[in-house]
C-alpha positions as CSV (number, residue, x, y, z in Angstrom):
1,X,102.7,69.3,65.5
2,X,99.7,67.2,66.0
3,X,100.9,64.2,64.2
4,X,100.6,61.3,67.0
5,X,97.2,62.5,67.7
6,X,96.1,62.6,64.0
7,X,97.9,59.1,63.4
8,X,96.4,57.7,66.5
9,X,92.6,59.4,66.7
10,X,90.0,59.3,63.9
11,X,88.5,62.6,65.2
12,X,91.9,64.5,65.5
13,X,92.3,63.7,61.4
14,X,88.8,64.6,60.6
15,X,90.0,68.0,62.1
16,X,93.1,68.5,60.4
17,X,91.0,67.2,57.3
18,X,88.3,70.0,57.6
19,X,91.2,72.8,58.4
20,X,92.4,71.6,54.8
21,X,89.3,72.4,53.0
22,X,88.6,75.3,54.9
23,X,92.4,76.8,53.8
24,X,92.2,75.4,50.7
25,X,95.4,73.6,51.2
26,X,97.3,70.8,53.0
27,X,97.9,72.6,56.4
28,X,98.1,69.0,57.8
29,X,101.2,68.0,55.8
30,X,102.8,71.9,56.7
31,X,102.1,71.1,60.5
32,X,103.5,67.2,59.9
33,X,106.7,67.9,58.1
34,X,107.1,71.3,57.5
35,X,109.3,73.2,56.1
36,X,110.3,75.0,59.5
37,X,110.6,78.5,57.8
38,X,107.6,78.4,56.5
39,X,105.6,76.9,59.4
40,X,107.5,80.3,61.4
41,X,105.4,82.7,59.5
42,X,102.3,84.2,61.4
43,X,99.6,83.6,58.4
44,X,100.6,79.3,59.3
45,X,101.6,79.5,62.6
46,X,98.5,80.6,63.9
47,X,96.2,78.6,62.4
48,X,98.8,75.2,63.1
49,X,98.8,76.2,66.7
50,X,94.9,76.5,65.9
51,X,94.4,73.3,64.6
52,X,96.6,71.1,66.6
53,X,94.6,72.8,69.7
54,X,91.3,72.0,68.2
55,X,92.3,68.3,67.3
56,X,93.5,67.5,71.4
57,X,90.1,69.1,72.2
58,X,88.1,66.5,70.3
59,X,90.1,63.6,71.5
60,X,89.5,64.6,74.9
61,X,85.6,65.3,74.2
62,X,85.7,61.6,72.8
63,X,86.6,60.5,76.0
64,X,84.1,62.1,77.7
65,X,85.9,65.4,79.0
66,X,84.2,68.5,78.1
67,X,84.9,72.0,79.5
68,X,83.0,73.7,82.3
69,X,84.6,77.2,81.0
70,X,86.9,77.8,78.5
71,X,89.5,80.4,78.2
72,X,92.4,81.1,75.3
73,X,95.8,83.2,75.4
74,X,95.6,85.6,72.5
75,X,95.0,83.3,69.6
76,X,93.8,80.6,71.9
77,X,90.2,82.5,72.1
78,X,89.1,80.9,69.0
79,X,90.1,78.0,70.0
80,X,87.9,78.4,73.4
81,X,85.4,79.9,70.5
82,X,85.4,76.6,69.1
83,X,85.4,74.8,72.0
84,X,82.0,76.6,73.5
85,X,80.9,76.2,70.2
86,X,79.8,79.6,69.2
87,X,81.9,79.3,65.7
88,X,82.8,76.5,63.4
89,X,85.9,74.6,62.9
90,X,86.1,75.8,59.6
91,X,85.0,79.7,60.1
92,X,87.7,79.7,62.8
93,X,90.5,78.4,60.9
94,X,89.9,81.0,58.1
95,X,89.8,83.5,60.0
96,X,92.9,82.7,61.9
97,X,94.6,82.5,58.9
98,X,93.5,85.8,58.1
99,X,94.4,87.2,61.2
100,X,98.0,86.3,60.9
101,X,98.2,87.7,57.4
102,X,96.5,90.8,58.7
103,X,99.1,91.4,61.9
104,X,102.0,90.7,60.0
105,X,101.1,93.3,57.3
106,X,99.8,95.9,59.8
107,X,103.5,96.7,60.3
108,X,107.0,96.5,57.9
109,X,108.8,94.0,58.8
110,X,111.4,94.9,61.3
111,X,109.7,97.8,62.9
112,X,107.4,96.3,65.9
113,X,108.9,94.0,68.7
114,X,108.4,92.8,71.7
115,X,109.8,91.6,75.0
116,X,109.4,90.2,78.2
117,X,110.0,92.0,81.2
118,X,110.8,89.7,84.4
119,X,110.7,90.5,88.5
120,X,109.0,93.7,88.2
121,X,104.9,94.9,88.8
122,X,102.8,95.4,86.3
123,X,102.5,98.8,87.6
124,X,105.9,99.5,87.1
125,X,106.1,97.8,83.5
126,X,103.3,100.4,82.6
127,X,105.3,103.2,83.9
128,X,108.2,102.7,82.2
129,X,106.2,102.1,78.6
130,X,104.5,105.2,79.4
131,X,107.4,107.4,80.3
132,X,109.8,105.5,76.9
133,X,106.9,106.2,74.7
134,X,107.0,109.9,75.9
135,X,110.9,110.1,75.6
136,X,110.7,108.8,72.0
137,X,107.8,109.6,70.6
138,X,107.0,105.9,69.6
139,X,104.3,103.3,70.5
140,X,104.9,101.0,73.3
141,X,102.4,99.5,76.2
142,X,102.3,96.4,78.5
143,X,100.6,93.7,75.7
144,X,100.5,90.4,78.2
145,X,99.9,90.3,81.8
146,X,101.4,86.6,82.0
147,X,102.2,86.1,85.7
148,X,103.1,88.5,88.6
149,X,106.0,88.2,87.6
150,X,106.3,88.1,83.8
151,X,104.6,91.3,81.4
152,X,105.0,90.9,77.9
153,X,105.5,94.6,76.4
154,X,104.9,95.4,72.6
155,X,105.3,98.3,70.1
156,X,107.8,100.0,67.6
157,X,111.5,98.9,68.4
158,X,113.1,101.7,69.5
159,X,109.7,102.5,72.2
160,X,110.3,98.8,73.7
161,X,114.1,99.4,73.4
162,X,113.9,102.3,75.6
163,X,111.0,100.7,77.8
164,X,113.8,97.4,78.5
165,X,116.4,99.9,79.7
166,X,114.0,102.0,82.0
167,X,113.1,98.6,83.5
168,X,115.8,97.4,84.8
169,X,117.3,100.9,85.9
170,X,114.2,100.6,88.3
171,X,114.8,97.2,89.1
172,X,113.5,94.6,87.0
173,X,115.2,91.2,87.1
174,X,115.4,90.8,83.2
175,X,114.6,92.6,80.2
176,X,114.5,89.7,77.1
177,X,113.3,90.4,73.7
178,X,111.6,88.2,72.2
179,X,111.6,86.6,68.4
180,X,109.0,87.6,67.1
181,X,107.8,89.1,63.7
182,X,105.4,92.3,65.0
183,X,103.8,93.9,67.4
184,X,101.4,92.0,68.3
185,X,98.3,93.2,71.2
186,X,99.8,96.9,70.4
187,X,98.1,100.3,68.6
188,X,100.5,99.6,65.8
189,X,97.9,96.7,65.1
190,X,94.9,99.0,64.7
191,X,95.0,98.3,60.7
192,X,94.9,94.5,61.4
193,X,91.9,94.8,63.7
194,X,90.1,96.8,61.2
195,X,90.1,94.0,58.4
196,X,89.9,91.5,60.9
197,X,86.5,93.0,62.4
198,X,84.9,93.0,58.8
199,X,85.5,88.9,58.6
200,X,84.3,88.5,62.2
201,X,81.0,90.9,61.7
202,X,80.3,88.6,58.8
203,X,80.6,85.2,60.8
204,X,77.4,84.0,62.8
205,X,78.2,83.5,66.4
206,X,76.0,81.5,68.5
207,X,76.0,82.1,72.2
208,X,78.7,80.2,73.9
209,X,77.5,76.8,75.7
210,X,80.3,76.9,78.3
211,X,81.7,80.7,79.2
212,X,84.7,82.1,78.0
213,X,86.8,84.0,80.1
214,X,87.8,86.6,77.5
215,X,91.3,88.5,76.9
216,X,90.6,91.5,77.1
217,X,88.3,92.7,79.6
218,X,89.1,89.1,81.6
219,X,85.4,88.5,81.8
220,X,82.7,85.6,81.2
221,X,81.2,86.1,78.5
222,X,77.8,83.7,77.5
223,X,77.1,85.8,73.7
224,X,77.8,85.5,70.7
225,X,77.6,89.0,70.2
226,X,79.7,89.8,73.2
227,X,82.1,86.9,72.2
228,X,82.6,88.6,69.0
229,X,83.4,91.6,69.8
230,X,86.2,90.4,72.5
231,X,88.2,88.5,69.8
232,X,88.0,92.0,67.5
233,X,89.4,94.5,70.2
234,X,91.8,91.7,71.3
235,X,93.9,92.5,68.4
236,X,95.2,96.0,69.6
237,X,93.9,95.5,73.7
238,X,96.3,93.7,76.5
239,X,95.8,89.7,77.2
240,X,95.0,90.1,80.9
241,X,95.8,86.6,81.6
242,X,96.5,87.0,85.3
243,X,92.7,88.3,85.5
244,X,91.2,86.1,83.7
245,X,93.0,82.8,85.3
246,X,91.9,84.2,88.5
247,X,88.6,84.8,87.5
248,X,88.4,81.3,86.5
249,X,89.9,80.6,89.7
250,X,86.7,82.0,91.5
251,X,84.5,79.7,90.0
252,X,86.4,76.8,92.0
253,X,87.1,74.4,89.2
254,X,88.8,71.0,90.0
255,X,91.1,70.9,87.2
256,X,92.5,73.1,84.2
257,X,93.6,71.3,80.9
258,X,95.8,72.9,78.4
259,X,95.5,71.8,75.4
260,X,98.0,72.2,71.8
261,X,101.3,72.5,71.7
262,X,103.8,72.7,74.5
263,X,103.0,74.0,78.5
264,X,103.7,77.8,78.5
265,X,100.0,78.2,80.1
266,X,100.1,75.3,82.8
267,X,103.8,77.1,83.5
268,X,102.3,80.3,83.8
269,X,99.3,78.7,86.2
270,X,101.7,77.5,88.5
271,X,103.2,80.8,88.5
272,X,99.4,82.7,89.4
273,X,98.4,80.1,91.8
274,X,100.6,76.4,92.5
275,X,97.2,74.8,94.6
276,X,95.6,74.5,91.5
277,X,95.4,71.2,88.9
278,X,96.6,71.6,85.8
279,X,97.1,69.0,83.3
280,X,97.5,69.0,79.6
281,X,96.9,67.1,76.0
282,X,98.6,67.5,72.9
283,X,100.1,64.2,72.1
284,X,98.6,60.7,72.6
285,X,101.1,59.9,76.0
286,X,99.8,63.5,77.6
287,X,96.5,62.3,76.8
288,X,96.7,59.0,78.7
289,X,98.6,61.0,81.5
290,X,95.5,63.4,81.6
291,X,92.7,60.8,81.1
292,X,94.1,58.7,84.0
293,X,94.6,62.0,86.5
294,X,90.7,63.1,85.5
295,X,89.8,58.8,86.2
296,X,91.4,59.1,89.3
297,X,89.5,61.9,90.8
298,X,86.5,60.9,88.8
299,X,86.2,64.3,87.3
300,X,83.1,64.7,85.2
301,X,83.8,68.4,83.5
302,X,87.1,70.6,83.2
303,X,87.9,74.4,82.4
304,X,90.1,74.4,79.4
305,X,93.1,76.6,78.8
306,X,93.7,77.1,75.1
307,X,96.8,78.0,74.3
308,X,98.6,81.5,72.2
């Protein structure tokens, strides 16, 4: 994860160098080589994904790209923080790390899930996590708003157990859980927000000098303050990505860029709206396949997509 880019660029290893020090360890040589288990766990995985994101960013800006807006899934808002320049590098990274730590211990191990829930409304995913949570008494609610067609739901097992079944009696097309390790964007999470707002309130934020299209209201924001704020109730509120592409959407931008790790957003843009651009960096050949796309239609500023 990030290798090519930090082998390749002089600015992408000056960021993997400053997310060392900030740690206080080699998260370069855990996102290089490992080991997999390790690089699994939320406290690393977050601020890897982080990282990496942050490093294709600063290639790009070399180049000349720079975002017009910026937006991030979940963990990609500090990453769109960064981007608009309201946080540092190295405040981010910390507190990513924290914030992993922070969602993982909210909940034992093996309590919280979650799961994706294909072919069926919103609407309808929120009744049936309404009407589980009632029949058993536990926590689940609709956590992602991913596509028409895709809602991510989260909360104590048995709650999104009973929320999978309910679905596809009414006629969802699929019902998948998903690997993960809690219940992440859920009121099982409250704990993890709480610590996590004490680290933020202590961080400086500048106001943002592109907007950021923010999670969980799926609105510009262009303050610090407000900017803040978003990435606390985040934690425990839904990622209304849906909205907030579309909202990005209104403000008629020629391209979207995704940058870090892999193409889940530029899949799930295709699946909002197919008419729009949408390109992406995390390695040095996406990079050249970007930067020639952008030459050809002598782009001079993008939105940027962040990713989770």
């Amino acid at each position: 994860m990030g290798r090519d880019l930090c082998e390749k660029f002089a600015v992408a290893r000056q960021v993997f160098e400053e997310a060392d020090e900030a740690v206080g360890f080699s998260l370069s040589k855990l996102c290089f080589e490992g080991p997999e288990e390790q690089l699994r766990m939320t406290e690393f995985t977050q601020p890897a994904i982080f990282t990496t994101s942050i490093a294709a960013l600063r290639v790009l800006a070399e180049h000349g790209i720079l975002p017009s807006y910026v937006a991030g899934h979940s963990l990609g808002e500090y990453s769109a923080n960064v981007a608009a320049r309201t946080i540092s590098l190295a405040d981010a990274v910390r507190t990513v790390r924290n914030r992993g730590r922070y969602m993982q211990e909210a909940v034992p191990l093996g309590e919280g899930t979650m799961a994706a829930i294909l072919g069926m409304g919103e609407g309808d995913v929120v009744q049936a996590c309404a009407d589980a949570a009632t029949e058993t008494g536990l926590v689940v609610s609709a956590a992602n708003r991913n596509s028409m067609e895709q809602t991510v739901i989260s909360g104590a097992v048995g709650g999104v157990e009973r929320a999978m079944v309910l679905a596809k009696e009414r006629g969802a097309k699929k019902a998948v859980m998903l690997h993960v390790s809690a219940p992440f964007h859920s009121a099982l999470m409250q704990p993890a927000q709480d610590r996590l707002a004490v680290l933020l309130n202590d961080i400086h934020f500048e106001d943002p000098q592109a907007p950021i299209a923010v999670n969980v209201d799926a609105k510009l924001v262009s303050s610090g303050e407000a900017a803040c704020d978003a990435l606390i109730r985040q934690v425990t509120g839904a990622v209304l990505w849906v909205e907030s592409v579309r909202l990005l959407i209104g403000e008629q931008p020629t391209h979207f860029i995704e940058v870090g790790p892999g193409r889940v957003l530029s899949g799930l843009l295709r699946q909002i709206d197919r008419n729009q651009k949408c390109l992406h960096v995390e390695d040095s050949m996406s990079l050249e396949k970007t930067l020639a796309a952008l030459s050809e239609s002598a782009v001079p500023g993008e939105v940027v997509e962040t990713k989770v």
